[in-house]
N, C-alpha and C positions, 0 to 999 in steps of 0.2 A: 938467824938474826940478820937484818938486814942494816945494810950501810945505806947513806943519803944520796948515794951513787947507783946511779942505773946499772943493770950488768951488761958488760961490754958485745957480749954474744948476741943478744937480747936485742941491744941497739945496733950491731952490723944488721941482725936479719930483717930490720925493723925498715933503713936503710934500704936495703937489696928488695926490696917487695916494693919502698916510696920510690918510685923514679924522682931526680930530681925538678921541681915543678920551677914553671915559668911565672914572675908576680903578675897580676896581673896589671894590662895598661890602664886600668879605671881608676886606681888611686888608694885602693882598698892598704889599708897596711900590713906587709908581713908577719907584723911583731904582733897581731893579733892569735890567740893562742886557741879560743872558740874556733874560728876559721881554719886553724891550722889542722886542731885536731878532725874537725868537721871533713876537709878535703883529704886526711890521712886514712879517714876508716872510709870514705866514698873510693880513694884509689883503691884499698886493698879488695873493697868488695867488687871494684872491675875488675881487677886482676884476676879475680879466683873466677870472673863470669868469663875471663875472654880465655884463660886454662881450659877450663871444664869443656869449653865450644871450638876451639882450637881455633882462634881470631886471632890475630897479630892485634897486639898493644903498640901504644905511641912509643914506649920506652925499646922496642924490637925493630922497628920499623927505621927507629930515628929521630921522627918528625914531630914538631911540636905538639902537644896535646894545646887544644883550644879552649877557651874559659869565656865564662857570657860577663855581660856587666856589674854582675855582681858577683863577682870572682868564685861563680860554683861551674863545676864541671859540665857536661851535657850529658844528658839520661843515656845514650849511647853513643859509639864513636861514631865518625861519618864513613868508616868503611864496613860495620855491620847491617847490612840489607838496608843500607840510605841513600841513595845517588847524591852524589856530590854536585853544587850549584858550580856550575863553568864561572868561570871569572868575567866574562863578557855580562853576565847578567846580573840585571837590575839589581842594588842593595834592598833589601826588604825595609819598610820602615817599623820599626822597635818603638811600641806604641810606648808612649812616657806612665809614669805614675799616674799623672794628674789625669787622664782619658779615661782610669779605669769605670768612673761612674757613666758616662756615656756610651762606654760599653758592656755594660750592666743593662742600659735600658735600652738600646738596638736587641739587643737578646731579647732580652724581655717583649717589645715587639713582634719580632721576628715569632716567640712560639703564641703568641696572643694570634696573631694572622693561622697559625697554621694548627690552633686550634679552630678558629671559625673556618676554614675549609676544610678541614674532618668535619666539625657541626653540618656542615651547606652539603657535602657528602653524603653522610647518613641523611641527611632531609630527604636528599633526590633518592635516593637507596627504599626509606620506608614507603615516599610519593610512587614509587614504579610498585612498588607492593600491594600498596593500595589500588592503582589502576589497576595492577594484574586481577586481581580480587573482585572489580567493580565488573570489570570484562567477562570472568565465570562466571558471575553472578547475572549475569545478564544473556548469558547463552544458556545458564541451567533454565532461568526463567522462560525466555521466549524462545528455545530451541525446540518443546512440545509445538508450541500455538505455529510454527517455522514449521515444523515439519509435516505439521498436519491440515496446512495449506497448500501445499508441496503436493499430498498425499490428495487432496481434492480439486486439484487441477491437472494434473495427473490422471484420477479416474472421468473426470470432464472431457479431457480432450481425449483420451481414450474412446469416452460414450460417442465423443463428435466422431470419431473416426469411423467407429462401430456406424453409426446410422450411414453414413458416406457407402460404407460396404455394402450395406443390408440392403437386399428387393423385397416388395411386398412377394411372397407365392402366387401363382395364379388362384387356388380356390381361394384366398383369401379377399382376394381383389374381388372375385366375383359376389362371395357374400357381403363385401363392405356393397356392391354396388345393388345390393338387393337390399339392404337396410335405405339406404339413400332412395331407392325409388317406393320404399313404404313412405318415409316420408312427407314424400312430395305428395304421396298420394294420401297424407293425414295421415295415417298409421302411423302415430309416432314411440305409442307401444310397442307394436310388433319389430319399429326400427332399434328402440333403445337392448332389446331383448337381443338381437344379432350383435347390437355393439356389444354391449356385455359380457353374451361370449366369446367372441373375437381377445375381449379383453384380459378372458380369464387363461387364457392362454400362453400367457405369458412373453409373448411374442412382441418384437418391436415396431412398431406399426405407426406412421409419423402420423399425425392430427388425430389418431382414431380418441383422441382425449377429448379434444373439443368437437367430432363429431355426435359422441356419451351426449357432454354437455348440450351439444344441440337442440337432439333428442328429447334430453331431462324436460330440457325448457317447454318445448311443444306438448310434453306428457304433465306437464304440471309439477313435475319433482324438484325442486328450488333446491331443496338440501342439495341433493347429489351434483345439479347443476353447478351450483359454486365450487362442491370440489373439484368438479373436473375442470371448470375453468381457474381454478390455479396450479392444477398438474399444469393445463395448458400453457400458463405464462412460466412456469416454472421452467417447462422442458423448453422453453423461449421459439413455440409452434404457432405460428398463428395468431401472436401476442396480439395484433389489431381487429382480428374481429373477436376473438377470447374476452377484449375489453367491451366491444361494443354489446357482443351477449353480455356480458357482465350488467351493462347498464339496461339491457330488457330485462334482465332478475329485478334489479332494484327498481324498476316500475311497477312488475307485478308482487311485491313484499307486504304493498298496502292495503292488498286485497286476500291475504292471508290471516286468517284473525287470529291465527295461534301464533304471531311472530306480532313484535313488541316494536314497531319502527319508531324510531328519534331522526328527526330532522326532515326536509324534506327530498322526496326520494326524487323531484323531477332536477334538483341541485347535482347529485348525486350522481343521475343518468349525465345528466350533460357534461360534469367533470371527467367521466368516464368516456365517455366518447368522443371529448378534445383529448385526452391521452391516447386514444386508441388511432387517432388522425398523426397525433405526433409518432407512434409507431410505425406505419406505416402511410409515407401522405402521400402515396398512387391508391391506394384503396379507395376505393368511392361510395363504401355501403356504410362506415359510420359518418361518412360526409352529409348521407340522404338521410340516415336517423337522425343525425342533429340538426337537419334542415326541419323535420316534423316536429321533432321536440322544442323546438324554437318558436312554429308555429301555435303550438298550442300555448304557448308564454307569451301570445301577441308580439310576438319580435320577428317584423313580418319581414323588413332589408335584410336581416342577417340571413333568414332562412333561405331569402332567393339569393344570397352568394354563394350561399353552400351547395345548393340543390347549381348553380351554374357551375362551383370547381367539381362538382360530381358527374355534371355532365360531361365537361376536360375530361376525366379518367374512367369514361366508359366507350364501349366500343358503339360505332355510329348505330346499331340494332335497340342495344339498350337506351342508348340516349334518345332514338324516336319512339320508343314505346313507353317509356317510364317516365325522363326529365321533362321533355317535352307536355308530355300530357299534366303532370304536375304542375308545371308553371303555367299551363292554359287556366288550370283549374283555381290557380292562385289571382290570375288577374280576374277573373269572375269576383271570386271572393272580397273583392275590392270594390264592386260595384256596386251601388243601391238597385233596388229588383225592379224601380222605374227606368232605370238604363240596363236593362242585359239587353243583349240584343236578340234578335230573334231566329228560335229554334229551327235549325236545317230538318228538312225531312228524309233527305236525302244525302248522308254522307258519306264522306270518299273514300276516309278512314278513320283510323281509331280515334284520332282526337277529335276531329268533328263530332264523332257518334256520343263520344263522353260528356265533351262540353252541352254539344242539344240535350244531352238528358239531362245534364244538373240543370239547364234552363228551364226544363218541362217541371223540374222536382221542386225547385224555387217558386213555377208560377201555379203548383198545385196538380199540374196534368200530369198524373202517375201512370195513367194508361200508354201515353206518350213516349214515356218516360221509358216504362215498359220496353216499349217495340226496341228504341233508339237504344238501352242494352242488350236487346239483342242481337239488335245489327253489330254491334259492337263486339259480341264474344264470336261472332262466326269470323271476325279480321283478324283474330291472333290465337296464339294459343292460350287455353283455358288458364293456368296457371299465374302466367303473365296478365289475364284478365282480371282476373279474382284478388292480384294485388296490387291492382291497379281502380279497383271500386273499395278496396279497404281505407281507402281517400278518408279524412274527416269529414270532408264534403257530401259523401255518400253515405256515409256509417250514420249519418244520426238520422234516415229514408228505414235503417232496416228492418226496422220494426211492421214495416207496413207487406200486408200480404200479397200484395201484386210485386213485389220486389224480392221476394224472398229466395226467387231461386240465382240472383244475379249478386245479392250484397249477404255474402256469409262471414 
């Protein structure tokens, strides 16, 4: 049974555990009895935290235990693992009551911002992603069509080196030089049958493509001629004259009745042998084809500029057998047949002899005409004669039998 009195034991040890506390300076009233018991069970619960850890308490020490403004304790002393503030330094300012909503919303700021730079983070994070992605994506795709450019320039400059190396062998040279003088000599059968085999041989042989093609052309074989004249531009051999044979095929297409020609083929020739000029412009033989081809288009100024830069880029032999005798034959051709003037009987050379004859062929005198070619094939060699009467000038005489052994 209990009295209305506390038991006196009960209150010493009660006592012996409360140090005696200091009021605080804020104003708070002691005789408060909440507070009282509040700061009785917060000391006993230090006590039994600073025993258990073996801390020295205020009540050991001596020294006052400290109290905030609202006369409650501190969550721990300032000698458990806190550095004490030196007395030299700044007081803190103790934000008031009334702040607390301002500092509610600086926070609230403060993670708003540091949400949007994680957001701006992750953007850049999945953007490098993505690039990484577009970059694979872009080597898986063009890393074949890469490598396999690679791979044919590569076997390119290889084949250049390879031909740098390569000599023709002596037998072979010898049989190229035995096709080339069939030939000259019209056997362009017998020539195309040496190239051929030459060719099946597998062997690397510079022009012997466009010499095939030559050939073909002279033998009448148009098919074969084209192919070989684009192995020829292909292996990039001879590309200016490959062009300008190119354009004798498409002259002779219109005279083949088994092949279906669109457009006109003298368009055709001529575009081909300004390319074949732009290929090579020291060449001088597609210069002299499209000086004739021009000729027959009545475009007689162009023809004689051409047949002039042809004569530039020939050696002074060819330029007096061939330009020469062409432009004599041109300014004739300009003449009405009551101004030619009149036929030498006697000439000194070749061009006198050709010109007197086309004068004799103009005024009818074929027996004349006759002699004055033959004076004419004994000044040079036959070959150089023979395409040198393949003149337009001459060719539309051939028909006639006192001429036949000079205009073939």
């Amino acid at each position: 049974m209990s009295s209305g009195k506390e038991n006196p034991r009960k209150e010493r040890r009660r006592k012996e555990n409360s140090p005696e506390k200091k009021p605080p300076e804020s104003g708070v009233p002691e005789s408060s009895p909440d507070l009282q018991e509040k700061s009785a069970s917060h000391g006993n619960e230090k006590h039994f935290k600073a025993e258990n850890q073996s801390v020295p308490t205020a009540a050991d020490t001596g020294e006052p235990e400290e109290w905030d403004v609202l006369g409650r304790r501190p969550a721990f002393p300032s000698s458990v693992g806190i550095a004490e503030e030196s007395e030299d330094a700044p007081e803190k300012d103790v934000p008031s009551t009334g702040s607390g909503r301002s500092g509610k919303r600086r926070k609230k700021t403060q993670a708003s911002w540091t949400k949007r730079l994680q957001a701006f983070a992750s953007a850049r994070i999945r953007a490098y992603w993505v690039l990484a992605l577009v970059v694979l994506l872009l080597i898986f795709v063009t890393g074949p069509v890469y490598l396999s450019g690679m791979a044919a320039g590569k076997k390119r400059a290889d084949d250049e080196a390879l031909r740098e190396r390569l000599s023709i062998p002596p037998e072979i040279a010898v049989r190229i030089d035995e096709a080339l003088v069939k030939l000259r000599a019209g056997d362009a059968a017998g020539a195309l049958t040496i190239l051929q085999a030459i060719e099946a041989e597998k062997g690397f042989y510079p022009s012997l493509s466009y010499l095939v093609a030559l050939a073909a052309v002279q033998s009448g074989d148009v098919n074969l001629a084209e192919r070989k004249i684009a192995e020829t531009i292909v292996k990039r051999e001879r590309v200016s004259d490959a062009l300008a044979l190119q354009a004798v095929v498409e002259s002779m297409k219109p005279a083949d009745r088994t092949r279906a020609v669109m457009g006109d083929p003298k368009v055709r020739s001529e575009n081909l042998l300004r390319q074949a000029i732009l290929a090579d412009p020291a060449n001088a033989a597609p210069r002299f084809e499209l000086a004739t081809l021009l000729r027959y288009t009545n475009r007689r100024d162009e023809a004689r500029q051409e047949i002039l830069a042809a004569q530039a880029r020939l050696n002074p032999v060819d330029a007096h057998t061939v330009t020469e005798v062409t432009l004599a034959l041109m300014d004739l051709e300009d003449l009405p047949d009551d101004q030619l003037p009149a036929a030498s009987s006697a000439p000194r050379n070749l061009t006198e002899a050709l010109v007197a004859a086309n004068v004799a062929l103009r005024h009818g005198d074929f027996g004349t005409a006759a002699t004055l070619l033959k004076a004419g094939r004994d000044m040079i060699h036959p070959d150089i004669f023979y395409y040198l009467t393949s003149d337009p000038v001459f060719r539309r005489y051939r028909d006639r039998a006192e001429l036949a052994e000079f205009l073939q």
